[in-house]
N, C-alpha and C positions, 0 to 999 in steps of 0.2 A: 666647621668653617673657621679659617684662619682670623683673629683679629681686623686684620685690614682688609681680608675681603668681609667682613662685618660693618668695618667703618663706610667702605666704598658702599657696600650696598643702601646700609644706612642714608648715606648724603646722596648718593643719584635716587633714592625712592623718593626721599621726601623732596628733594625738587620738584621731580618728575610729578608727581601725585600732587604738592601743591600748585605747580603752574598748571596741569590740568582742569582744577578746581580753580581757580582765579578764570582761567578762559570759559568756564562755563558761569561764572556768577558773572562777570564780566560780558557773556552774551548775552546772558538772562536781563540784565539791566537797561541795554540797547534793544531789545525786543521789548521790553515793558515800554520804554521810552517812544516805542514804534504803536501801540496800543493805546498808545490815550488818546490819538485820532478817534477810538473806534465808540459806536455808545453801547449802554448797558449789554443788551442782547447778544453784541458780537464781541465783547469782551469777554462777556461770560463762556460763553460757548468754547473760544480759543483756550483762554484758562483751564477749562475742563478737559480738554482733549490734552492741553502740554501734562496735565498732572501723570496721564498715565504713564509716559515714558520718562516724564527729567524727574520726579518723585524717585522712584528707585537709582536712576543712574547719580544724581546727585551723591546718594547713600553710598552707593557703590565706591564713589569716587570721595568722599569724605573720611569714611573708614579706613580708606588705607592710607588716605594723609596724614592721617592723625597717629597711625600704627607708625609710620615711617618717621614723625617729626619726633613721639618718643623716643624711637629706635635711636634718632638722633642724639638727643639730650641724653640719653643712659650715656650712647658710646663716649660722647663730648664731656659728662661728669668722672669716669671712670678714666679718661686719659689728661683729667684735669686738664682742659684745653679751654683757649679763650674763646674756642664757639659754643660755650656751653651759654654766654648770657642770648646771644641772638638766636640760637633755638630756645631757650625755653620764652625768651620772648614771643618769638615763631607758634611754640606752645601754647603761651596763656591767648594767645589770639584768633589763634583755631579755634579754643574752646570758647571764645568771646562770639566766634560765629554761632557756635553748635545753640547756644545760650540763646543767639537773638532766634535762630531758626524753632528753637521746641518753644521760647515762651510768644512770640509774635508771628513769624511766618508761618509757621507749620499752622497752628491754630485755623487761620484764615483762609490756609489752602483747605483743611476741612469742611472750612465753613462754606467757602465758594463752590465744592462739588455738593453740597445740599442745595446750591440755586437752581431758580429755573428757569434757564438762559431769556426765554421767549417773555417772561413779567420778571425782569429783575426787581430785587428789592430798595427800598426808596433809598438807602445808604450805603448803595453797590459803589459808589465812586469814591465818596469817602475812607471806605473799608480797600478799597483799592491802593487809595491815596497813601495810607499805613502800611502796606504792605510792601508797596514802591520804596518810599522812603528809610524802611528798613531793611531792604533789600540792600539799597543803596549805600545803609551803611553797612552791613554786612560783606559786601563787597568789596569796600573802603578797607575794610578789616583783614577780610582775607588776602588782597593783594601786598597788602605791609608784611602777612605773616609770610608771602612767597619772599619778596624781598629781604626778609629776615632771614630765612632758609638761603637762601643767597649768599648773605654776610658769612654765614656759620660754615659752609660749605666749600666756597671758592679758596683758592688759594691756600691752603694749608699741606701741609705734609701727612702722609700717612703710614701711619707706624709698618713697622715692619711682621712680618708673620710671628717673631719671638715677643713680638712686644719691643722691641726696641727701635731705636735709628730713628723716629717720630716721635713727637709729644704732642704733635698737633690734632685734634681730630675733625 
């Protein structure tokens, strides 16, 4: 693979992979938001059913963000290019997600498929209330690092197959 088509694959993946990931945290938060209508029992219940499928696609769709937004930052370091700060910004803020996901979300999503929808436990709404709010910033986080991915990507030149004719990556 020629340089620039490394660079190009580089910037259209990790867009592509981050804005898909912003549009499902970004669902996920208007679905919570639609949820707190509901009490214990049928919160529980719903919770437990999304785990089985947005649990995996999440990962699905996180991993290769994170593969593309390095992908990025190498190309962007190696062509000394000025989108090297706004990916690895894009970078440390992905990983700011991953961070809040393994030490508070992920836990809780655990914890919630041990309820039992029908007697929830007396601090279901609470533990709800934690999960919300840092989803919410979670989502906060990862929409800046699409935006970031954004800054790094638009508008730049790209080198040529010799390596030359471009500086920009």
């Amino acid at each position: 693979m020629t340089n620039a088509a490394l660079v190009k694959t580089a910037r259209y993946a990790s867009l592509l992979c981050c804005a898909i990931l912003s549009g499902v945290a970004v669902t996920v938060l208007f679905l919570e938001l639609a949820l707190r209508q509901l009490n214990g029992p049928a919160y529980i219940r719903v919770r437990q059913v999304e785990f089985a499928f947005l649990t995996w696609y999440i990962g699905a769709v996180t991993v290769p963000a994170l593969v593309a937004v390095v992908m990025l930052v190498l190309c962007a370091r190696r062509a000394h290019s000025t989108a090297l700060r706004p990916a690895v910004v894009a970078l440390v803020l992905l990983l700011l997600a991953l961070l809040v996901t393994l030490v508070v979300n992920g836990p809780v999503n655990v914890e919630e498929l041990g309820w039992n929808a029908p007697a929830p436990p007396a601090d279901w709404a609470r533990v709800r209330d934690r999960w919300q709010i840092t989803h919410a910033v979670r989502t906060v986080v990862i929409v800046l690092a699409l935006g970031c991915v954004g800054v790094a990507v638009l508008d730049r030149p790209i080198p040529d197959s010799s390596g030359h004719g471009g500086t920009e990556t």
